[in-house]
Structure formats: C-alpha cells, structure tokens
C-alpha positions in Angstrom: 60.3 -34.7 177.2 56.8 -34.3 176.3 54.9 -36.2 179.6 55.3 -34.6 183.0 54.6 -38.3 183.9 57.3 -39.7 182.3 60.0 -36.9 184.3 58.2 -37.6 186.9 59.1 -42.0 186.6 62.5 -40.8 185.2 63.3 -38.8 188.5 62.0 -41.5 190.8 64.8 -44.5 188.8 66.6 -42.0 189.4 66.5 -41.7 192.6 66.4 -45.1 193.2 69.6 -45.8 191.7 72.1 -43.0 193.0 71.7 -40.5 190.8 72.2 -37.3 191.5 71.5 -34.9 188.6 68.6 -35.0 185.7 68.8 -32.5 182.9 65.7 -31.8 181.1 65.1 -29.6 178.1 61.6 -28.6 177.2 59.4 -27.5 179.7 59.3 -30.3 182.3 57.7 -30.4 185.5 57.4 -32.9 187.9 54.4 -34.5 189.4 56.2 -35.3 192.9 53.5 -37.9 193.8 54.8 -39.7 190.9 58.6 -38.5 191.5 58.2 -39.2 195.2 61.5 -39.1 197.4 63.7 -38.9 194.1 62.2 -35.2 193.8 63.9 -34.2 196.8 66.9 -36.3 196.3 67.9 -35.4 192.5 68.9 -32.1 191.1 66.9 -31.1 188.3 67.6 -28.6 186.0 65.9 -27.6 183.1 67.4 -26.2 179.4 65.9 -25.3 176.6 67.3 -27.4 174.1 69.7 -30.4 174.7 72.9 -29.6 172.0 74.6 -27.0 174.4 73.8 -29.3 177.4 75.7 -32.1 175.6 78.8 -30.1 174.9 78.9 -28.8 178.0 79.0 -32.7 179.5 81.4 -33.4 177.2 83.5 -30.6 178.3 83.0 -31.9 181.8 84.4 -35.3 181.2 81.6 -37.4 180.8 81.0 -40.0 178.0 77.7 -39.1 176.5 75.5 -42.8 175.6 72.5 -42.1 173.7 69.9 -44.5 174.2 68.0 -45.5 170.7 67.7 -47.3 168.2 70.1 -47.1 165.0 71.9 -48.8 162.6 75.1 -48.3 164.4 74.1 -48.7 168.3 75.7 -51.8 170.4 73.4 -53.4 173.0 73.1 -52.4 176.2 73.7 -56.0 177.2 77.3 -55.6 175.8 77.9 -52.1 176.3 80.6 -51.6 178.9 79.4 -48.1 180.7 82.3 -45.4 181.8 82.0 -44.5 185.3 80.9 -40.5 184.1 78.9 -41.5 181.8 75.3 -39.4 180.7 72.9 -41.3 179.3 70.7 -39.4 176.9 67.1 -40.0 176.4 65.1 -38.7 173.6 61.3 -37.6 173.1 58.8 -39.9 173.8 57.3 -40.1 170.2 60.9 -38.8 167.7 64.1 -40.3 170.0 67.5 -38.5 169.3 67.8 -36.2 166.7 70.2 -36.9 163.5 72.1 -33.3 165.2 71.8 -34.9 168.9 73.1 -37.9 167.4 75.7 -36.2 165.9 77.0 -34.9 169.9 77.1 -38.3 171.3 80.2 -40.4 172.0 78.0 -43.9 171.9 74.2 -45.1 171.1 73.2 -48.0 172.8 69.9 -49.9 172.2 67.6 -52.1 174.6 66.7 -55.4 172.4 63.4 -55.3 171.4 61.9 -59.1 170.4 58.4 -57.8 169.2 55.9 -55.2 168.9 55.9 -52.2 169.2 59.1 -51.6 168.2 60.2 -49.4 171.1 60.1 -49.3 175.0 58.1 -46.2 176.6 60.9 -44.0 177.4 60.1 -44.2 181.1 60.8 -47.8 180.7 63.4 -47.8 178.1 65.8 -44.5 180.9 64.9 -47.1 183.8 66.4 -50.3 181.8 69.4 -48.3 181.1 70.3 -47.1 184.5 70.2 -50.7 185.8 
C-alpha cells in the first residue's frame, strides 16, 4: 500500500466485518480518525514485502484469493470463499505482481461495466470482504 488513507478505510471494513488480522507490507500507518474503532479492534502487522507473508499463510492453512484483474480470475459473484481464506490486495496504482501472482491459490475479480477500468482499492478490499 501506497496511501495511509486507504489502510486506514481497509482497517475500518475490516473492522466492520469481523476481521481480526490485516497484514501490510510497505510502510503503512494508520490515520485512526479514518480507521476509527477498527484500529483498536484489528491486529495489524506490518512486513516488508508480501512473498514470505504469503507462504507463511499458506503454511498456516489458509487459501490465499488475490483480488485483480487477469485473464484467468473468476468473479467474485461466483467465487465460492473457504472459510480461512486471505484475500490479497495489491498497490493502488500496479495490483499483484506476476511473482505475487505466482503464490496465490485463486484470483478473483470485481466486474467492472465501465471506466476506469478498476475500483480504488479501498473500494475494490471492501467489496471483497462482503
């Protein structure tokens, strides 16, 4: 993640839906007006760089979903979710990575029906909890 802001709304949907745990890689911080009660109510922990937090899921059990758009992804209207499941976000501006891809049991995509092409990734993390 690139936008403290956009942690920040990811932590609050969070929140808001159960939740428990966010992992971030970069250097994200949250703006807890923004975050609000989900800043006190999510764990949040912070990596460097998302490959080794990926395996490590996987080691733990969970199914890793990427959310983005590719030529192989299933919507997420039609995508039946595991109950451990960790969705993966991507930067705001590049997604997932071909290598991130690469680590990822699933890719689902939120239809898009015109422009721009893409959902704000506040928005996009948000439709894919629900």
């Amino acid at each position: 993640m690139r936008s403290n802001i956009n942690v920040s709304h990811i932590v609050r949907t969070a929140g808001c839906v159960g939740v428990r745990r966010v992992i971030c890689c970069g250097h994200a911080k949250i703006v807890e007006k923004i975050a609000r009660d989900g800043a006190e109510t999510v764990e949040i922990e912070v990596h460097r760089t998302l490959p080794p937090v990926l395996k490590e899921l996987k080691l733990a059990g969970y199914r890793i979903v990427g959310l983005e758009q590719t030529t192989n992804s299933s919507s997420l209207h039609e995508y039946a979710f595991a109950r451990r499941t960790a969705l993966v976000v991507g930067n705001e501006r590049l997604g997932l990575t071909e290598d991130e891809l690469r680590l990822v049991d699933d890719v689902v995509e939120i239809p898009v029906y015109g422009l721009p092409y893409a959902y704000n990734v506040a928005t996009a993390h948000g439709d894919g909890l629900y």
